[in-house]
N, C-alpha and C positions, 0 to 999 in steps of 0.2 A: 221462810219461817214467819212472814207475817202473820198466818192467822193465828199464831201464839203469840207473837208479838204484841198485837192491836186487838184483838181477838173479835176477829174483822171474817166471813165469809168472801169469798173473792169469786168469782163469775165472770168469765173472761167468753163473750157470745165469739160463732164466727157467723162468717157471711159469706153469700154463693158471689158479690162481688165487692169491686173495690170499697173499703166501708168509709167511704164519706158520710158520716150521717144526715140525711139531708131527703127531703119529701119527695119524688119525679112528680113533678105537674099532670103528667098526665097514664104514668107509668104505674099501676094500684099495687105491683109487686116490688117496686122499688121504693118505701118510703122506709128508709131505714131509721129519721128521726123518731116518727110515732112508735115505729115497731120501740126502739129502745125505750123512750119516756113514757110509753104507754103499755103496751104489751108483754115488754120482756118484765119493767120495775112489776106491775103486775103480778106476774107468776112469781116473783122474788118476793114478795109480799105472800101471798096465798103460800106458799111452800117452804120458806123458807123462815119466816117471822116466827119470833117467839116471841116477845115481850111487850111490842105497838111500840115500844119507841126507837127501833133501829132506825139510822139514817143509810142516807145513799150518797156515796160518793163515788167521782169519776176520777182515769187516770190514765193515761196515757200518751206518745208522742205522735209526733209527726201529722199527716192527717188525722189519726185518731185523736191527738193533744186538742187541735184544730176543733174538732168535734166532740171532746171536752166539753171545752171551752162554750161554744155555742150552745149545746144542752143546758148546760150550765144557768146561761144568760136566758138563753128562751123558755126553760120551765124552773123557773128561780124558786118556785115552792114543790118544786115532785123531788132536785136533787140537790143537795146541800153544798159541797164544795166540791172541786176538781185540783187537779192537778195534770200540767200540760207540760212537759220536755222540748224544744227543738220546731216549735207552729209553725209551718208558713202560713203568718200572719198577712203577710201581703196579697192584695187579689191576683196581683201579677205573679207571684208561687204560686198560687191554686192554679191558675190558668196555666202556668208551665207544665204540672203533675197532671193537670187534668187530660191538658193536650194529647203528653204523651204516655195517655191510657187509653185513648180514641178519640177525646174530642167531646164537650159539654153534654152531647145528646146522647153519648153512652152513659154518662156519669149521671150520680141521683140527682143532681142538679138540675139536670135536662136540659137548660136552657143558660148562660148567663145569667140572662134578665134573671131568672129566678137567684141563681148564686149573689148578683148584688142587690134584689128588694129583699131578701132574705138574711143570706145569711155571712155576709161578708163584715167581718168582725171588728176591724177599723172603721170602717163604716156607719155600724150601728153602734154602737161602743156609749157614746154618749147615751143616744135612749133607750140603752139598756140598764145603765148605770145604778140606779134611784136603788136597788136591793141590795146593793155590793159597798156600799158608803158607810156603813155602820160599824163592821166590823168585817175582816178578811173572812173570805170563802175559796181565795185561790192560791197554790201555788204554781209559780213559774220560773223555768229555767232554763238562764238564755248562754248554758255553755257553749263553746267554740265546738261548730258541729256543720250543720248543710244550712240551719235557718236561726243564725245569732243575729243576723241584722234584723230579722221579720221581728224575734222576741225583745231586742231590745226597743223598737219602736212600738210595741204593743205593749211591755212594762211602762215606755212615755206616755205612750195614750191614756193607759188606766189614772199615773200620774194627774195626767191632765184633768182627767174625768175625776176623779176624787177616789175611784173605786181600789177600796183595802184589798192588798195581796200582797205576798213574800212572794221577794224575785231573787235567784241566787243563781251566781254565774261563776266559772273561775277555772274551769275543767277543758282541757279537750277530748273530747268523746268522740267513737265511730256510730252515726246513728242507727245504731239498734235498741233492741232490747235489754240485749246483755251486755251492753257497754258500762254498766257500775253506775245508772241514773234512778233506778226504780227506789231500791234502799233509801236514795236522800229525798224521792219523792214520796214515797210510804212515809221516811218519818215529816218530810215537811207536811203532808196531810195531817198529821198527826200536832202537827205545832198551830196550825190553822184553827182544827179545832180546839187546841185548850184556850189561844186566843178570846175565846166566849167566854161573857160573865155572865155568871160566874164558869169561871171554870172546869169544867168535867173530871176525874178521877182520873187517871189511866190504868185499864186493866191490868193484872198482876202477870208477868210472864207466863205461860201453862195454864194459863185458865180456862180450865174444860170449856170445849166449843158449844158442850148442850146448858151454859150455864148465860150468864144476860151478856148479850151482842151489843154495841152501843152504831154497828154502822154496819152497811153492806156496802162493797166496793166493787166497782163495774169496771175492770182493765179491757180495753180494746186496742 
């Protein structure tokens, strides 16, 4: 019931493969980051906009949290906040998931090199930082699941860095979908943004879909 709830449009893309979002070097049919930050928000714009001022948020777990998350960080003015479940936040998770899905040069990664000049999230974290220090754009949550230690050292890093986020943990979840993590992640999306001053209104429960959007939501 979210899009009454928030009264939010929800868009949930698939993909012919694994959806790490992330460029291939060399591969022109696997750039899943542009397709999403550029091509899909895009047609979400052209088709979907009523008013010019919807935003776009992201939301999702696991590689897709991951991939959040870095959208996020990498086009900090095409999408507003995210929200990430369960990251492997560590390159040594990615590296594990990646392996056993065939190994760097199947994945949009292509390369290592490219997963750590790019988009390795610990990593780049500091100098990504500078847009996320004002006021929160993320949530994250590092319940007991397959990657609480990745989220707990990625809630320190941002610590570290300065960058505002709610991190809320205290559950154990089977990592899925349907494990009861979306709900607190919808509303923590939701508490992100009243966080901005001034604060925004929140739409009325049942507020016709064809009436003002305040956000479009990208689940992957």
């Amino acid at each position: 019931n979210a899009h009454n709830l928030y009264n939010c449009t929800l868009i949930a893309p698939e993909f012919e493969r694994e959806p790490w979002l992330a460029d291939h070097l060399t591969d022109a049919d696997y750039r899943y980051d542009s397709y999403v930050a550029l091509d899909l928000r895009t047609w979400v714009i052209a088709n979907l906009q009523q008013t010019g001022t919807e935003e776009h948020w992201l939301l999702s777990f696991s590689k897709g949290g991951l991939s959040a998350l870095t959208l996020l960080f990498r086009h900090p003015t095409l999408f507003h906040y995210a929200a990430a479940w369960d990251v492997p936040a560590y390159a040594a998770s990615v590296e594990a998931s990646v392996t056993g899905e065939g190994g760097w040069a199947g994945s949009p990664y292509g390369t290592e090199a490219n997963y750590d000049d790019t988009y390795d999230l610990l990593t780049h974290l500091a100098g990504w930082a500078s847009p996320f220090t004002a006021h929160p754009r993320i949530w994250l949550s590092g319940d007991d699941s397959v990657y609480e230690a990745d989220t707990a050292a990625l809630t320190a890093a941002m610590d570290g860095d300065a960058i505002e986020h709610f991190f809320l943990s205290g559950h154990v979840r089977t990592h899925a979908w349907s494990s009861g993590w979306v709900p607190e992640a919808m509303e923590g999306l939701y508490q992100v943004y009243r966080a901005q001053t001034p604060p925004p209104a929140k739409p009325s429960v049942g507020t016709p879909l064809t009436g003002h959007r305040f956000k479009n939501s990208l689940a992957f």
